[in-house]
PASEBA-1860 file (N, C-alpha, C; in nm, 3 decimals):
! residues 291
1> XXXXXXXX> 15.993/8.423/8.113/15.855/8.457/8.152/15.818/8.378/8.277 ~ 15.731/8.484/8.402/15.712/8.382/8.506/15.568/8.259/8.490 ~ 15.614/8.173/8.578/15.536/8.060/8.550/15.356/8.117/8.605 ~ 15.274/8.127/8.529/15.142/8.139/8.540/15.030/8.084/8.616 ~ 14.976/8.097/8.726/14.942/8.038/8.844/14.755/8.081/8.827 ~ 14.691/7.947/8.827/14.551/7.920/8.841/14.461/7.976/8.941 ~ 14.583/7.947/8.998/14.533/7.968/9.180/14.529/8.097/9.211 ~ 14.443/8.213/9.294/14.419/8.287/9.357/14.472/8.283/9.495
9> XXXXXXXX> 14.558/8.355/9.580/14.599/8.314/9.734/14.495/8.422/9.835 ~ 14.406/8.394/9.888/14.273/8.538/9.953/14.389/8.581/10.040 ~ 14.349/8.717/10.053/14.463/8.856/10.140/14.327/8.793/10.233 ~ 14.182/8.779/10.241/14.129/8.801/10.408/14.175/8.918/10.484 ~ 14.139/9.009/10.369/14.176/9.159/10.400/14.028/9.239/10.358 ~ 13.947/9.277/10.481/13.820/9.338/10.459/13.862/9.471/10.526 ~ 13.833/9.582/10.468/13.795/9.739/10.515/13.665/9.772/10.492 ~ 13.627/9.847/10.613/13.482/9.893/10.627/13.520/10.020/10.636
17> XXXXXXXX> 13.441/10.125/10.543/13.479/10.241/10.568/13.317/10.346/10.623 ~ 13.306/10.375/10.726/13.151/10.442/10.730/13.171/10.585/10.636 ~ 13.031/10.608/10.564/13.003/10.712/10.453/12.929/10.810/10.591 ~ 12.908/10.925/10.537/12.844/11.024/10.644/12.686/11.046/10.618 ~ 12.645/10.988/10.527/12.492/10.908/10.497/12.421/10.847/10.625 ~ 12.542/10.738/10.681/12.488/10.608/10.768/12.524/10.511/10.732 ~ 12.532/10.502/10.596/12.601/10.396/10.555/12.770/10.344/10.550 ~ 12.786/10.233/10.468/12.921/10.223/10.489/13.011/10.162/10.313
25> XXXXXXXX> 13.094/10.144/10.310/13.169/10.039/10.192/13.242/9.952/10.290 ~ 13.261/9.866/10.223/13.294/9.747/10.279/13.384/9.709/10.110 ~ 13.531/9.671/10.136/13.590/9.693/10.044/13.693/9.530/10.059 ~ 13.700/9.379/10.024/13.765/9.313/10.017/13.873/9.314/9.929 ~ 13.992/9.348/9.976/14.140/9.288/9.865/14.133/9.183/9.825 ~ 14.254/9.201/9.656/14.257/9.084/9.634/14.406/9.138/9.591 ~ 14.480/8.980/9.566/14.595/8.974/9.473/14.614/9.074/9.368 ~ 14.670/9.172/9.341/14.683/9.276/9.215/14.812/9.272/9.122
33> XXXXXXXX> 14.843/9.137/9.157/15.009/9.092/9.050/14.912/9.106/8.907 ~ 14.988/9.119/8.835/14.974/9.153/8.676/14.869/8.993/8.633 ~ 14.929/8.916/8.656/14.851/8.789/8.580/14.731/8.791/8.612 ~ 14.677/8.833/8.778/14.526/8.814/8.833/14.512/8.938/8.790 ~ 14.572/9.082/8.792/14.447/9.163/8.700/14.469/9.145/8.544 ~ 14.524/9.095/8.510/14.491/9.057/8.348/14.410/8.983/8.302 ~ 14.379/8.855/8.435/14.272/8.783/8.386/14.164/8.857/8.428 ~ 14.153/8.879/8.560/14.031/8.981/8.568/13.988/9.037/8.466
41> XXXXXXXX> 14.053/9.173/8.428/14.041/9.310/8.335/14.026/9.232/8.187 ~ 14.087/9.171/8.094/14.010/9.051/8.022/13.879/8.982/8.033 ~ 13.848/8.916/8.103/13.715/8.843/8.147/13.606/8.992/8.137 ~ 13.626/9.135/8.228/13.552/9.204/8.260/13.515/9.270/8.139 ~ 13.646/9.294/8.014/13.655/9.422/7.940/13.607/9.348/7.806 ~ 13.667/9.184/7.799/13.668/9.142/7.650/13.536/9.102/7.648 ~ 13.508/9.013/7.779/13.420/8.905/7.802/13.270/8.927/7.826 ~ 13.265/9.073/7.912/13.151/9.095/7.965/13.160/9.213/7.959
49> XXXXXXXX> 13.222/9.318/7.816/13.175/9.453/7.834/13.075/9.525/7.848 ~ 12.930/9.433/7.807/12.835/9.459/7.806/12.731/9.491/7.918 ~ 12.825/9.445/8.007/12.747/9.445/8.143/12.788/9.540/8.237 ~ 12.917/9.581/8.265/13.019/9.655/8.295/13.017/9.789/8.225 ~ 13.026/9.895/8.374/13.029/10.032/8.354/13.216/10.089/8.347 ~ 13.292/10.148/8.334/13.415/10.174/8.413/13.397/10.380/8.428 ~ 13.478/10.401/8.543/13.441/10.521/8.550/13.585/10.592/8.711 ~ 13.512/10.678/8.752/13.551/10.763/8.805/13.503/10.827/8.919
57> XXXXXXXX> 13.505/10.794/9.088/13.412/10.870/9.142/13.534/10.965/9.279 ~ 13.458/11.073/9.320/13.511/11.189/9.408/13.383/11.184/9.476 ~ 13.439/11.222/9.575/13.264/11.315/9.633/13.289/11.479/9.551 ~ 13.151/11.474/9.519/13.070/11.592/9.437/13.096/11.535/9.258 ~ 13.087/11.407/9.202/13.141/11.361/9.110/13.123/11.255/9.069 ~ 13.090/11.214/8.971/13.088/11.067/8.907/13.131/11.056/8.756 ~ 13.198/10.991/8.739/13.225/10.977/8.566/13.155/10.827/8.543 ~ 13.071/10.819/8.473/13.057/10.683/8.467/13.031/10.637/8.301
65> XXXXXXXX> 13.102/10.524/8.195/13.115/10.526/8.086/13.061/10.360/8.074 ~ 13.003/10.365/7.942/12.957/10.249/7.932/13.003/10.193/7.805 ~ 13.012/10.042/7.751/13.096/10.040/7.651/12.950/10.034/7.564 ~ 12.986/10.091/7.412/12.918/10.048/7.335/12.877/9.891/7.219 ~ 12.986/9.880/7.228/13.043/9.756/7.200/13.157/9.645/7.239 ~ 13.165/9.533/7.201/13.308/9.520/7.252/13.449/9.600/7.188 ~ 13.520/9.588/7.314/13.658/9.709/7.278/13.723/9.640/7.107 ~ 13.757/9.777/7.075/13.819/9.743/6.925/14.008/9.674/6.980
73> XXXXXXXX> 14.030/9.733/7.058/14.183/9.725/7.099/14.172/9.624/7.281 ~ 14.227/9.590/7.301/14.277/9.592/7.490/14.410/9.507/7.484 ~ 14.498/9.626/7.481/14.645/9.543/7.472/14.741/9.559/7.614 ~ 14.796/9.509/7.595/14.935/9.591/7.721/15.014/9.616/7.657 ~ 15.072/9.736/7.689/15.222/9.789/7.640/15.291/9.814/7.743 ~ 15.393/9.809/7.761/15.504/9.918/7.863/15.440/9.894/8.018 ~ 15.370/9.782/8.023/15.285/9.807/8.180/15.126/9.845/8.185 ~ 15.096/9.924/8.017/14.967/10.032/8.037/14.870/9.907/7.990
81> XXXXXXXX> 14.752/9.833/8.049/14.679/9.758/7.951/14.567/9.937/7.921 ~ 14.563/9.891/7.757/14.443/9.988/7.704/14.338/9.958/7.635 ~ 14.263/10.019/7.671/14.138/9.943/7.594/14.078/10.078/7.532 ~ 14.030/10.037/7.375/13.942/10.133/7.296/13.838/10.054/7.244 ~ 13.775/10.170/7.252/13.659/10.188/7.203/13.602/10.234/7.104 ~ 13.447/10.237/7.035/13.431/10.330/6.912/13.470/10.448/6.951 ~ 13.463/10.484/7.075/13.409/10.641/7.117/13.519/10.687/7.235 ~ 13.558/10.611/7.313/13.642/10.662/7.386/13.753/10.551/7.462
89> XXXXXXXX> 13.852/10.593/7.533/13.968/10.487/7.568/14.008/10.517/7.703 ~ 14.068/10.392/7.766/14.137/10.417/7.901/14.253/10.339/7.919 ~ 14.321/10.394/8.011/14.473/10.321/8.021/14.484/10.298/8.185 ~ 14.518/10.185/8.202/14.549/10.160/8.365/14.707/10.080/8.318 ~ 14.771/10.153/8.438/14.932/10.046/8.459/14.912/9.922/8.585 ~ 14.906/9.777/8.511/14.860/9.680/8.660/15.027/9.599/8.578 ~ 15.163/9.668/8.547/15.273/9.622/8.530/15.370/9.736/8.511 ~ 15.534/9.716/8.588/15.602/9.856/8.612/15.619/9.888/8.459
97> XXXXXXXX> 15.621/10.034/8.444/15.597/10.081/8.332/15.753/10.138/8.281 ~ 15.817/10.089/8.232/15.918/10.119/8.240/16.011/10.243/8.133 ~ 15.902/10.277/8.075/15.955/10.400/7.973/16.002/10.402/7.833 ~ 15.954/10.270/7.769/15.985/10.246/7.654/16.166/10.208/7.622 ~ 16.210/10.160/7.523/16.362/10.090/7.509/16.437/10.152/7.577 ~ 16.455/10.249/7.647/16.529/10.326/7.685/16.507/10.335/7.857 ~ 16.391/10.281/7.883/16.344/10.207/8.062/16.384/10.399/8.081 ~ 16.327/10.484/8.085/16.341/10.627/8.132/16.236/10.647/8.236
105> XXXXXXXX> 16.188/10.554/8.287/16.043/10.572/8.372/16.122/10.564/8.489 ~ 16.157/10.654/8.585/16.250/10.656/8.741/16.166/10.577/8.812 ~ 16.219/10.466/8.883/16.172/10.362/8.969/16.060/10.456/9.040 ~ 16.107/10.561/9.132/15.980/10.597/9.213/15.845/10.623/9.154 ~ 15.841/10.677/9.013/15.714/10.705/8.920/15.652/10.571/8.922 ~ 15.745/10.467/8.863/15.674/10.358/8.812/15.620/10.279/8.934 ~ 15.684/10.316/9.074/15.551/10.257/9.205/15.457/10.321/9.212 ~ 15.429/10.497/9.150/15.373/10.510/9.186/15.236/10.553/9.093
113> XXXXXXXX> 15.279/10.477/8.981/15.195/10.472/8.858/15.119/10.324/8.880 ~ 15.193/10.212/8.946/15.125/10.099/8.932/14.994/10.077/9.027 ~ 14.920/9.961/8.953/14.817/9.957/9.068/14.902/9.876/9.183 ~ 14.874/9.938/9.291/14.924/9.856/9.424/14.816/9.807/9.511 ~ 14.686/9.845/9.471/14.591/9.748/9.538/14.423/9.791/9.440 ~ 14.380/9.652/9.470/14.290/9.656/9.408/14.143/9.583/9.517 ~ 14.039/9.610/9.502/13.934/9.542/9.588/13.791/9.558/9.547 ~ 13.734/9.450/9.546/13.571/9.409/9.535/13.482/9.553/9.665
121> XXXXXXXX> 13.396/9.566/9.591/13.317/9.681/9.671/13.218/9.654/9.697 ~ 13.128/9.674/9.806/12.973/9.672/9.810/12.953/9.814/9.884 ~ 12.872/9.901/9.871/12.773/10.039/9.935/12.690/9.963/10.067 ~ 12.691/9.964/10.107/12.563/9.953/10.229/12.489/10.062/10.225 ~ 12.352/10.102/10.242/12.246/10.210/10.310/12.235/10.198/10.462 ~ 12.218/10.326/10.545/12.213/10.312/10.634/12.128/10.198/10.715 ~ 12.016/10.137/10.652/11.989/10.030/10.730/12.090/9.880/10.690 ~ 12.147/9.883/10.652/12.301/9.731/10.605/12.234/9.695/10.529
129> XXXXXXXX> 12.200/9.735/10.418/12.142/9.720/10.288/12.252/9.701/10.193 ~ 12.282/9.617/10.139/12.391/9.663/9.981/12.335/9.689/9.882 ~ 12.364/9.841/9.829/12.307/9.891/9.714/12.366/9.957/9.578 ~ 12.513/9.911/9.528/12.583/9.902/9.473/12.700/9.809/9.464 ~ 12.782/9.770/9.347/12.869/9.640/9.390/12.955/9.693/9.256 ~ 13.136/9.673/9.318/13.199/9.695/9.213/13.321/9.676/9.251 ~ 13.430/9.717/9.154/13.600/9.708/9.190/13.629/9.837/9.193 ~ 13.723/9.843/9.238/13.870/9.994/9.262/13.983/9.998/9.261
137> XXXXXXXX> 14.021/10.057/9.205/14.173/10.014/9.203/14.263/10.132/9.251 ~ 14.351/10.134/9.315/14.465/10.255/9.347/14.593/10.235/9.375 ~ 14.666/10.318/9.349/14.811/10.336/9.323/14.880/10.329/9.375 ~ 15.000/10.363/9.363/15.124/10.347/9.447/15.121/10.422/9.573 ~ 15.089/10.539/9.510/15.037/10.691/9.622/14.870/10.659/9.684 ~ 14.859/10.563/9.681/14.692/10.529/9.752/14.599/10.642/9.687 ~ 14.616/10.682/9.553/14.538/10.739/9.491/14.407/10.652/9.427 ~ 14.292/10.689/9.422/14.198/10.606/9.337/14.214/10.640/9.181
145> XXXXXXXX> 14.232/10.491/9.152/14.289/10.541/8.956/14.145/10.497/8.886 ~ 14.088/10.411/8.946/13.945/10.392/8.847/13.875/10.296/8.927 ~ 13.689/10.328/8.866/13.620/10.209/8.924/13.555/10.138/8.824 ~ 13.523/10.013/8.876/13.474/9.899/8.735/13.299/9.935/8.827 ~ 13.231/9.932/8.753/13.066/9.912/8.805/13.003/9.784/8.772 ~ 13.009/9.709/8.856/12.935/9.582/8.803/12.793/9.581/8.804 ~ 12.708/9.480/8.765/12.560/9.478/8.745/12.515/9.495/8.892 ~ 12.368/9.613/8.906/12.293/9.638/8.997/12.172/9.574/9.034
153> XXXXXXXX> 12.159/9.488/9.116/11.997/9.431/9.071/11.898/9.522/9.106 ~ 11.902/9.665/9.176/11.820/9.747/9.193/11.795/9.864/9.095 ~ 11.848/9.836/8.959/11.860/9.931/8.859/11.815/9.876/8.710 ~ 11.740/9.890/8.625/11.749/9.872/8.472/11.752/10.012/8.464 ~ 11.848/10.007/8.348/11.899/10.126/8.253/11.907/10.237/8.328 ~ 11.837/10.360/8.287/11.879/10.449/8.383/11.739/10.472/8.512 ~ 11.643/10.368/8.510/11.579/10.358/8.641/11.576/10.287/8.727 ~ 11.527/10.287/8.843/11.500/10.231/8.979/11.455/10.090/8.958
161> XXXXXXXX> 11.445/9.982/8.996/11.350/9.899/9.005/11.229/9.904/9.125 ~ 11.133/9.906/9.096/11.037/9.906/9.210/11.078/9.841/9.388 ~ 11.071/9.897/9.479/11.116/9.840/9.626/11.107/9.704/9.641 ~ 11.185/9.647/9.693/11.127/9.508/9.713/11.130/9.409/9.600 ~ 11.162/9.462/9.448/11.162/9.391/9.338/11.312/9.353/9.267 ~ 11.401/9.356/9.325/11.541/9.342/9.251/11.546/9.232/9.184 ~ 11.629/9.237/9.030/11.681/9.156/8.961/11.790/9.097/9.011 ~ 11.820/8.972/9.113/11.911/8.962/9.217/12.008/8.850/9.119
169> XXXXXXXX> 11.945/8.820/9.007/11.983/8.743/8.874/12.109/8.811/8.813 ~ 12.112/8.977/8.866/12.223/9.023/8.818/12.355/9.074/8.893 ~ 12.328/8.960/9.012/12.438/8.944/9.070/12.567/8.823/9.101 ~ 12.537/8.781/9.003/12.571/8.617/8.945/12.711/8.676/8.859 ~ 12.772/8.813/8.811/12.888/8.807/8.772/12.963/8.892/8.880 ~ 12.876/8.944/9.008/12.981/8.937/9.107/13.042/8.853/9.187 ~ 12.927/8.775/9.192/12.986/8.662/9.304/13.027/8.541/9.234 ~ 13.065/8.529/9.092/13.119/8.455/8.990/13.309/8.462/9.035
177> XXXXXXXX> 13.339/8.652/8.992/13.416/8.684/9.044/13.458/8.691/9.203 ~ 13.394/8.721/9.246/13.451/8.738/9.383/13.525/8.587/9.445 ~ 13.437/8.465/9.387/13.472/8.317/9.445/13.586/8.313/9.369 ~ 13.650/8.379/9.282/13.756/8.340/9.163/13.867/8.421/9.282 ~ 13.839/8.534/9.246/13.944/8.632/9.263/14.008/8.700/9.437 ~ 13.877/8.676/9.484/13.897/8.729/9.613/13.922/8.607/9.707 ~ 13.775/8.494/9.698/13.756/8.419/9.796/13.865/8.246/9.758 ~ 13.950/8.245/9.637/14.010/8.169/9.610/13.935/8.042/9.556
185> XXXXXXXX> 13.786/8.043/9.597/13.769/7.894/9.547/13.744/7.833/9.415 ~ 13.765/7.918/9.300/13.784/7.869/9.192/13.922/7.909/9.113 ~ 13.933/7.866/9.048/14.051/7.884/8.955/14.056/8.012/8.850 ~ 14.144/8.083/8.830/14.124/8.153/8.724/14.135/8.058/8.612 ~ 13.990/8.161/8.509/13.961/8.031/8.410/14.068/8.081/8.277 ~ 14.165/8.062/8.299/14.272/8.052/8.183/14.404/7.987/8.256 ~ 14.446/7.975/8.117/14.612/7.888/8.163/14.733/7.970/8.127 ~ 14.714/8.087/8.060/14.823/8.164/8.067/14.759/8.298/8.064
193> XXXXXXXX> 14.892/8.436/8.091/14.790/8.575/8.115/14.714/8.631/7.973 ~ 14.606/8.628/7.951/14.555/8.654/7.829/14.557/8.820/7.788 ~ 14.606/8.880/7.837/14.715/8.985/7.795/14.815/9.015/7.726 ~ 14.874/8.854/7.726/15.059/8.826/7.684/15.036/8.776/7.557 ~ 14.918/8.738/7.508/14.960/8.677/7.350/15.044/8.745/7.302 ~ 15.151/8.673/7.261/15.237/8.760/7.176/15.201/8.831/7.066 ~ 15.198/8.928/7.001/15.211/8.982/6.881/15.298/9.118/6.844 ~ 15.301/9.112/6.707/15.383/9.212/6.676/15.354/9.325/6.594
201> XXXXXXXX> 15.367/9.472/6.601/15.305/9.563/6.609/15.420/9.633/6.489 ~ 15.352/9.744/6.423/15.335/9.856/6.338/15.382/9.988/6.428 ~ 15.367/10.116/6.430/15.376/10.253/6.470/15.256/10.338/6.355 ~ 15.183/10.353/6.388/15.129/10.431/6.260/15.114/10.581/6.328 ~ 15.205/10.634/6.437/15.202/10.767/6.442/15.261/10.920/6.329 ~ 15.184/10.974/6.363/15.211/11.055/6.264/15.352/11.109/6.237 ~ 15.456/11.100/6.418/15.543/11.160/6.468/15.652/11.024/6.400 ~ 15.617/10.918/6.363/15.678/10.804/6.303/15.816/10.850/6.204
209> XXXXXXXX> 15.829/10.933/6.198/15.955/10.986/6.050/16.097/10.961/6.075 ~ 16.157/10.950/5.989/16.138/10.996/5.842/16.005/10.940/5.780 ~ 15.995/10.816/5.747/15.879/10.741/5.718/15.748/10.713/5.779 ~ 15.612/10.774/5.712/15.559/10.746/5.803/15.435/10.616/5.728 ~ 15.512/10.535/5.603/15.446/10.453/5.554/15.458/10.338/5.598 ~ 15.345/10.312/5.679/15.390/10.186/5.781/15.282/10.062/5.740 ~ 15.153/10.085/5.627/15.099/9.980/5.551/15.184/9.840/5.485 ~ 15.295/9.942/5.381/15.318/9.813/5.369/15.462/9.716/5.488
217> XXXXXXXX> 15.470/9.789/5.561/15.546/9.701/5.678/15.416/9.644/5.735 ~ 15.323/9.650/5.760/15.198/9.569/5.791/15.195/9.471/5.710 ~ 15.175/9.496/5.620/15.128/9.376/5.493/15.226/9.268/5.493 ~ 15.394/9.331/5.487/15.502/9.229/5.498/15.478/9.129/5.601 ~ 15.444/9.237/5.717/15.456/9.105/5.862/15.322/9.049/5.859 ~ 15.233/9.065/5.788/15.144/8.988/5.816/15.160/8.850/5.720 ~ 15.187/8.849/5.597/15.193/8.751/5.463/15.298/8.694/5.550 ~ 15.417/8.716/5.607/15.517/8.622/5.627/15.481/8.590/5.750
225> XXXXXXXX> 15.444/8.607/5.872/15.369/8.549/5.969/15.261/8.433/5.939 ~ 15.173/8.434/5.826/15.078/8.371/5.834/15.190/8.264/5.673 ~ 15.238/8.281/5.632/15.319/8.189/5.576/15.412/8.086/5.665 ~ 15.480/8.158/5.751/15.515/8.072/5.906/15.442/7.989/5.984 ~ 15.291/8.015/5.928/15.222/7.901/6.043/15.249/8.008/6.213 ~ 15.264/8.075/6.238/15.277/8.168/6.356/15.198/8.178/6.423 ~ 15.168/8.195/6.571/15.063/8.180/6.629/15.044/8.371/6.709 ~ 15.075/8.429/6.583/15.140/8.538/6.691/15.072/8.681/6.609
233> XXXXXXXX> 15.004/8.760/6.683/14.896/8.861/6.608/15.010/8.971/6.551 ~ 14.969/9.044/6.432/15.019/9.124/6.334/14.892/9.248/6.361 ~ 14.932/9.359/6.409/14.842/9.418/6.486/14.926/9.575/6.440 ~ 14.818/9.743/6.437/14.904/9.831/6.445/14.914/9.901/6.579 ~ 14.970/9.999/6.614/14.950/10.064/6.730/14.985/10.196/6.749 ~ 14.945/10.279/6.853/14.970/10.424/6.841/15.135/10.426/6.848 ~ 15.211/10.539/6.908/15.336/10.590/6.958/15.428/10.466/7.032 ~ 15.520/10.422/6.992/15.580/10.287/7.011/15.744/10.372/7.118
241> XXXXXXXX> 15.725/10.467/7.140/15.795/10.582/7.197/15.969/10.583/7.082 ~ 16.007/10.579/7.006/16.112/10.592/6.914/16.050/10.627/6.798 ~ 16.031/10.774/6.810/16.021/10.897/6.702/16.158/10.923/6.636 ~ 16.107/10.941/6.515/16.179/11.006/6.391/16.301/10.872/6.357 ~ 16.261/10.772/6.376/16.328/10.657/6.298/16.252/10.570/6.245 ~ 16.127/10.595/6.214/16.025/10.511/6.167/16.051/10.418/6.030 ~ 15.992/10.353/5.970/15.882/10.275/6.027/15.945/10.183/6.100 ~ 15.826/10.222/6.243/15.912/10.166/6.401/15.788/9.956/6.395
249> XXXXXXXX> 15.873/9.884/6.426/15.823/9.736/6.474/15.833/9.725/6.627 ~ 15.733/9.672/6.702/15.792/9.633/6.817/15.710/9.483/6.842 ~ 15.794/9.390/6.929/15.752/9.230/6.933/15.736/9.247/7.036 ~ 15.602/9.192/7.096/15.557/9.186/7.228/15.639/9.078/7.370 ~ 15.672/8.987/7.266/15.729/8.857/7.364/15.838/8.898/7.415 ~ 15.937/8.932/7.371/16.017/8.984/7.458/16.082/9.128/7.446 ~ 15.986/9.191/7.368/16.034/9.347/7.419/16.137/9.385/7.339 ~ 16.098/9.401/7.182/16.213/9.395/7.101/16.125/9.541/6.993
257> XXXXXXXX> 16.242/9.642/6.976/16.214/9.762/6.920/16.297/9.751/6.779 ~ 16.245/9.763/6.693/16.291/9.779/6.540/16.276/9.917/6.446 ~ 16.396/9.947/6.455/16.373/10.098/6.324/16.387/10.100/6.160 ~ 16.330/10.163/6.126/16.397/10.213/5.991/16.383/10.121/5.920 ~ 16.239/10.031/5.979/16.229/9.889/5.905/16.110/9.912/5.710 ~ 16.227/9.829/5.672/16.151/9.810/5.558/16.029/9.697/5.477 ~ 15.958/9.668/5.382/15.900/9.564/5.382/15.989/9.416/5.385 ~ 16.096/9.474/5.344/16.205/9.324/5.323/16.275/9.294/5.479
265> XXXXXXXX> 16.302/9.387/5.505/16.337/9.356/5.685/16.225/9.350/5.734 ~ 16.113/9.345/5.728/16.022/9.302/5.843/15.984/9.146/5.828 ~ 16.016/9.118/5.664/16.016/8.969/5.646/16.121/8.912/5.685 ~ 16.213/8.960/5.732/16.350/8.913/5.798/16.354/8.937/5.928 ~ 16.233/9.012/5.976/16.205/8.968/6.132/16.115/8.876/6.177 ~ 16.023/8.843/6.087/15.964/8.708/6.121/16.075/8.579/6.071 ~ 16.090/8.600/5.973/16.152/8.440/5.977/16.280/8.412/6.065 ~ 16.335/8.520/6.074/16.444/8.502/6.126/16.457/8.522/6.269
273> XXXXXXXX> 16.369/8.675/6.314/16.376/8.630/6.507/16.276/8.580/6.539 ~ 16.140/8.623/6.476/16.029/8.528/6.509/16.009/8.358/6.495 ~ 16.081/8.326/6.373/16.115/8.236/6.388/16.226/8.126/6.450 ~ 16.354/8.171/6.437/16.496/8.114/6.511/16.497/8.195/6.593 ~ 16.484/8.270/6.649/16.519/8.359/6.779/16.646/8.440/6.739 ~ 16.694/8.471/6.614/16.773/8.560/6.569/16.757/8.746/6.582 ~ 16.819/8.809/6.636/16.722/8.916/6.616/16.803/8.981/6.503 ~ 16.732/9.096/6.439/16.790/9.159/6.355/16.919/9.285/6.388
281> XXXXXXXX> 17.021/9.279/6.451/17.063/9.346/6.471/17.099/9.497/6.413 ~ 17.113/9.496/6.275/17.099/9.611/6.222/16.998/9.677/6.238 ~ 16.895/9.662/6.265/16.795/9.764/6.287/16.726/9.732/6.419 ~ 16.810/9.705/6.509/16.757/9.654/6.671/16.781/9.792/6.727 ~ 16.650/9.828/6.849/16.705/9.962/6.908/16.677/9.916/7.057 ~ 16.737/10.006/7.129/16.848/10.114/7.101/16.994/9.977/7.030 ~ 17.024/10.090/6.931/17.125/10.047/6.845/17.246/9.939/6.932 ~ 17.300/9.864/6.932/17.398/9.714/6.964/17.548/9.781/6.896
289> XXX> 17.593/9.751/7.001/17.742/9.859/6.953/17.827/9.719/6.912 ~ 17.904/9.762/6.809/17.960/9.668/6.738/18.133/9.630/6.751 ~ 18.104/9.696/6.871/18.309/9.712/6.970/18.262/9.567/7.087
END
């Protein structure tokens, strides 16, 4: 695993783009390696969903979603961090996505699935007014994959604030971020990517078979995990991509796929690879040839 860095390095990379309004965006880069948007997208999604819009814009278009609560899920898999919700979910790749045990994702997809740049936003009005503030992120193909909406001080809920009256109080988690992420002078406030906790995961897809009783392989890894003293989450998850050998395990730390696991082999994957670093070879996939 690479070594985890505090530090922010600023690109001092500003684009001004003029809108046909009069106005303009004004768009600062930042670093978009996996660790700085994990702490970002963490801080924004776990920390401060409440404040934070995420969405979608085109000209003639806006998607804009708000969370209702904090997310039930925000994991990374395969590259994708996802986050759910009561009500609805999104997936961004800010790591190469490589196609599940079998890495089937062709190098050119996976550049051009990843985020390859990301940047702090402000709107100007035609008189150099800033009247929106947010992130963007886009792809390999300089496609726009999503926007974060941060707090407006010219807006409560869905109205205006009176001219001249902004809540400028609610611009204290942009420029929180921006000194972190863009302008370097603070530290990201964690010591490792809070994305990476390790844990180890279930399949509860339906497509999971032969077996698609994957409770009590839950229950196993959880009693023998928390009998281990383990510091390591027992969690389920959608499509683990290895259909029809279920019940499928997969370990986050280093990327380890398990089939055809039972309650007694999943207690023989904690103690034994979770614990000694043994892995289970009989039921390791793709299958370990024995020549």
């Amino acid at each position: 695993m690479s070594e985890f860095h505090q530090e922010v390095t600023p690109l001092n990379r500003v684009v001004k783009e003029p809108s046909l309004t009069g106005g303009y965006i004004e768009y600062e880069d930042f670093d978009c390696s996996c660790d700085v948007l994990s702490s970002l997208l963490y801080t924004l999604f776990q920390q401060n969903w409440h404040q934070v819009g995420v969405g979608h814009i085109v000209q003639g278009g806006v998607l804009e979603l708000e969370f209702p609560a904090a997310p039930k899920i925000c994991i990374l898999y395969d590259g994708y961090l996802t986050v759910v919700t009561e009500s609805w979910h999104l997936h961004l790749c800010i790591e190469a996505n490589l196609g599940g045990p079998h890495c089937k994702t062709p190098l050119e997809l996976r550049k051009q699935r990843q985020v390859s740049r990301a940047a702090f936003y402000r709107r100007f009005n035609a008189e150099g007014i800033p009247r929106s503030w947010g992130i963007d992120f886009w792809n390999g193909a300089s496609e726009n994959l999503m926007t974060i909406f941060l707090p407006n001080p010219y807006v409560e809920g869905e109205n205006l604030l009176p001219e001249g009256k902004p809540n400028l109080a609610k611009l204290e988690l942009y420029e929180e971020l921006r000194d972190i992420y863009v302008l370097g002078k603070k530290p990201i406030p964690f010591h490792t990517n809070p994305l990476k906790h390790p844990y180890i995961s279930v399949c509860t897809s339906t497509r999971c078979l032969p077996s698609r009783k994957w409770q009590p392989i839950f229950d196993s890894l959880k009693a023998a995990v928390e009998k281990a003293g383990l510091d390591i989450e027992v969690r389920t998850s959608g499509c683990l991509e290895v259909c029809k050998l279920g019940p499928v395990v997969f370990y986050s730390e280093d990327k380890t796929w398990y089939t055809r696991v039972s309650p007694e082999v999943a207690e023989n994957i904690v103690n034994e690879h979770l614990v000694q670093g043994k892995k289970i070879i009989e039921h390791y996939y793709p299958p370990v040839s024995k020549t």
